[in-house]
Backbone bond lengths (Angstrom), bond angles and torsions (degrees), N, CA, C in turn:
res aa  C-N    CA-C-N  psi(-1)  N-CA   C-N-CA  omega(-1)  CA-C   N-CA-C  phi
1 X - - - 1.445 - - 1.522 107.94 -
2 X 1.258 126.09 117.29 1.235 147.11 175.00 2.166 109.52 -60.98
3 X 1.426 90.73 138.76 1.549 79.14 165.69 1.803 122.49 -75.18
4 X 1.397 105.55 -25.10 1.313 101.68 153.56 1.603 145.48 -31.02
5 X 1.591 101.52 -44.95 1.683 119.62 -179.84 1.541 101.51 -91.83
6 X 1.441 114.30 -22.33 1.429 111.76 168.59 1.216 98.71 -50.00
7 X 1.202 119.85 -80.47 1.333 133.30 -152.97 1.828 114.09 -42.96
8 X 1.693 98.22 -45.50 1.782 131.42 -176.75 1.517 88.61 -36.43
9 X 1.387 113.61 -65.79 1.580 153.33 -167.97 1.744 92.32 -38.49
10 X 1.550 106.86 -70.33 1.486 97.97 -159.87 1.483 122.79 -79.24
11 X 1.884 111.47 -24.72 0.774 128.73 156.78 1.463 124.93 -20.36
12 X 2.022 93.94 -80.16 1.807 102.16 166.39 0.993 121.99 -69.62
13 X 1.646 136.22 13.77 1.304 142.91 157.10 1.745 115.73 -72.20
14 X 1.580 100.76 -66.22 1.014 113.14 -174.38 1.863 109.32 -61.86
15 X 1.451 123.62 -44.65 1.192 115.56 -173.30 1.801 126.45 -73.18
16 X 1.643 79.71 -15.38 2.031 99.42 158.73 1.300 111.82 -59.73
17 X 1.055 108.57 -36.52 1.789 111.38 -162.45 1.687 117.06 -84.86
18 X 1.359 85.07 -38.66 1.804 108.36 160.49 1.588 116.27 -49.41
19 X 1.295 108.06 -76.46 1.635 124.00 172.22 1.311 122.14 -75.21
20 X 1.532 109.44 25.55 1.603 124.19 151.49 1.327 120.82 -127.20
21 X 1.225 112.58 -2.14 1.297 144.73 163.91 2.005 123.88 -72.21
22 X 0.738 63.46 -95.47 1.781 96.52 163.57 1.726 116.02 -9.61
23 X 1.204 91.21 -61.16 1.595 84.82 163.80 1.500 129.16 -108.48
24 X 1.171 91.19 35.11 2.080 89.36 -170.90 1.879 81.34 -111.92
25 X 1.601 119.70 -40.00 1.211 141.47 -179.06 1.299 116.32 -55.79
26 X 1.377 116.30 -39.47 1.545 143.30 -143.19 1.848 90.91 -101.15
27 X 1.194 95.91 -47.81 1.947 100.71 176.18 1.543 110.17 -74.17
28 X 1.404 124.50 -42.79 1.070 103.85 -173.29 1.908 122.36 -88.42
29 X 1.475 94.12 5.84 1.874 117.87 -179.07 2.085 80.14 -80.55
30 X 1.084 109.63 -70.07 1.510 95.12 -171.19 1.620 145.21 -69.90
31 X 1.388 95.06 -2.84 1.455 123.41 174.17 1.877 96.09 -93.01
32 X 1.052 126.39 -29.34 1.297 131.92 -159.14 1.702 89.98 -97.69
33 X 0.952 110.46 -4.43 1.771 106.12 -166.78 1.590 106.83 -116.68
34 X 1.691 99.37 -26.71 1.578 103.56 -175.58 1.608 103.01 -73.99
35 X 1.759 101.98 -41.02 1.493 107.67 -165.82 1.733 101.02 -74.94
36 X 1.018 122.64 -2.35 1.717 105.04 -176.83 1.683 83.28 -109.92
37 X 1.476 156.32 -41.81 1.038 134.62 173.69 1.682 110.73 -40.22
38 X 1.595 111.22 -50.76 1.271 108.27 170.48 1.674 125.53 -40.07
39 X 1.324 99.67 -58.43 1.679 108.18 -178.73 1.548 113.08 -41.11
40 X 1.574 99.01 -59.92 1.585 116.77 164.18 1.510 111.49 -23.30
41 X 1.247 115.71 -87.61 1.241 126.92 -174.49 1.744 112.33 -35.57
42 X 1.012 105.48 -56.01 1.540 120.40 -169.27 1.314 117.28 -97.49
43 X 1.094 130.64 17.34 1.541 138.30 -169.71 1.293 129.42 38.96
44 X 1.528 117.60 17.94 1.661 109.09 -174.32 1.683 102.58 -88.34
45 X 0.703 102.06 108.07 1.652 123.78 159.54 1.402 125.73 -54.49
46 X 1.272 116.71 4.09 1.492 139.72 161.36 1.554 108.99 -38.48
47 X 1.728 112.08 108.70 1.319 106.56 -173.84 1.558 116.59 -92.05
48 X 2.037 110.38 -8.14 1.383 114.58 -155.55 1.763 82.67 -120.33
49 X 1.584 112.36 11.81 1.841 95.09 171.82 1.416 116.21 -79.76
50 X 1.340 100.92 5.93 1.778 92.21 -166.48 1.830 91.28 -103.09
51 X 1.220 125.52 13.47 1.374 128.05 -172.87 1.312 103.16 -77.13
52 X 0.955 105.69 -70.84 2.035 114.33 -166.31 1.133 115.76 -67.98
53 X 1.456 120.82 -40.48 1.791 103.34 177.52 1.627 101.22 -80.56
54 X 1.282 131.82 -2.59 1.221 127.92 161.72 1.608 123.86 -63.81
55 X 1.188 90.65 -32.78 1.591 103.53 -160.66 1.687 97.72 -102.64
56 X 1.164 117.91 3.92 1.673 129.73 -167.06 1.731 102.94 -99.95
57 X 1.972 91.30 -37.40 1.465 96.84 -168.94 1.363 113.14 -89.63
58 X 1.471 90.77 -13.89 1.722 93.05 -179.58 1.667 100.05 -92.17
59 X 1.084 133.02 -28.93 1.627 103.39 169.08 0.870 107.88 -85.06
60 X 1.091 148.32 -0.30 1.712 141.73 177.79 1.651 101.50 -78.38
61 X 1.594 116.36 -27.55 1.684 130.81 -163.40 1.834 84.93 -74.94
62 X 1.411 100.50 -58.91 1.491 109.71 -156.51 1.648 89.58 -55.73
63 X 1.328 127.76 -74.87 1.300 128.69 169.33 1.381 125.55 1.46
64 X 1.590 105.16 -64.60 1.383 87.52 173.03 1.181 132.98 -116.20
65 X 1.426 105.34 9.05 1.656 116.26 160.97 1.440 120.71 -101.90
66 X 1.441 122.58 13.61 1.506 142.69 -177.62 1.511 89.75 -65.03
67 X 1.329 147.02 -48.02 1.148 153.07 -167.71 1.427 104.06 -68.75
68 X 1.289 120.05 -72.40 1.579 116.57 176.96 1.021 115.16 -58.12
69 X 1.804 142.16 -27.57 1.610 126.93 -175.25 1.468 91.81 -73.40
70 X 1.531 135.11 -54.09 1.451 125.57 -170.50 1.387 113.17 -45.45
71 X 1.359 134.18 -35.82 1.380 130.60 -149.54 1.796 81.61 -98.79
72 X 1.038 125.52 -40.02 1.281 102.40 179.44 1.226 131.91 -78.20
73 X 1.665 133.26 -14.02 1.155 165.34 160.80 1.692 94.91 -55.30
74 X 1.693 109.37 -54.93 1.212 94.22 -163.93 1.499 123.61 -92.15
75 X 1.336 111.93 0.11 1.526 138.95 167.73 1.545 93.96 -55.78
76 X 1.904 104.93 -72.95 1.740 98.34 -156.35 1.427 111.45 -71.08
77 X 1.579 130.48 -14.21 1.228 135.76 169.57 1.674 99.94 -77.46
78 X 1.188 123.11 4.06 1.472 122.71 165.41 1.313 114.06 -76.09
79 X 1.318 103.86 -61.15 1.508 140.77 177.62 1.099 115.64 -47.29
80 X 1.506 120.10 -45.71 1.437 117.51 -167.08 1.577 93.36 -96.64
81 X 0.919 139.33 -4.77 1.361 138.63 175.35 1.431 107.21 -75.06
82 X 1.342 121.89 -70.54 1.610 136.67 153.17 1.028 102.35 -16.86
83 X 1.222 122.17 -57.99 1.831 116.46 -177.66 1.202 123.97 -69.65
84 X 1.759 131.85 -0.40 1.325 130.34 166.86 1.266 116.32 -66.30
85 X 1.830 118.14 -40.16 1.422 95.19 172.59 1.554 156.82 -104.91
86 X 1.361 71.21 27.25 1.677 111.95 157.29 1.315 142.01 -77.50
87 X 1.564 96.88 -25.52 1.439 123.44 175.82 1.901 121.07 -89.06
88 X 1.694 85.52 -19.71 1.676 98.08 -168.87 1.804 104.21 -64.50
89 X 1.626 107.88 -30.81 1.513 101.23 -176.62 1.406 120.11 -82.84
């Protein structure tokens, strides 16, 4: 095993984690941004209001992208499996 494919390895590790990330992160950055513009506007100083529609949008994210992170999870755990017996010589 080359330090090259090391690298291949963490690369498509790390950018999996990113682009399974990304939008579960990405919803609750804009739900988290609408509800403190809100606060703003209206003066509630409520530090635990930004909890629940946070936590509403993020299972609703997982919900319906729960399907696409598995299939891609289970692709590169395909992949890297395939690649053991390649590695054995």
């Amino acid at each position: 095993m080359s330090i090259g494919m090391v690298i291949n390895l963490m690369q498509g590790g790390v950018l999996r984690v990113i682009m399974l990330c990304a939008p579960v992160l990405g919803a609750a950055l804009i739900v988290g941004l609408i509800v403190a513009i809100f606060q703003a506007t209206t003066s509630i100083q409520e530090q635990t209001l930004t909890f629940l529609p946070k936590m509403i949008v993020i299972l609703i994210m997982i919900a319906l992208l729960g399907g696409w992170m598995f299939s891609v999870m289970r692709s590169y755990t395909i992949d890297l499996f395939n690649m053991i017996p390649s590695l054995a010589h």
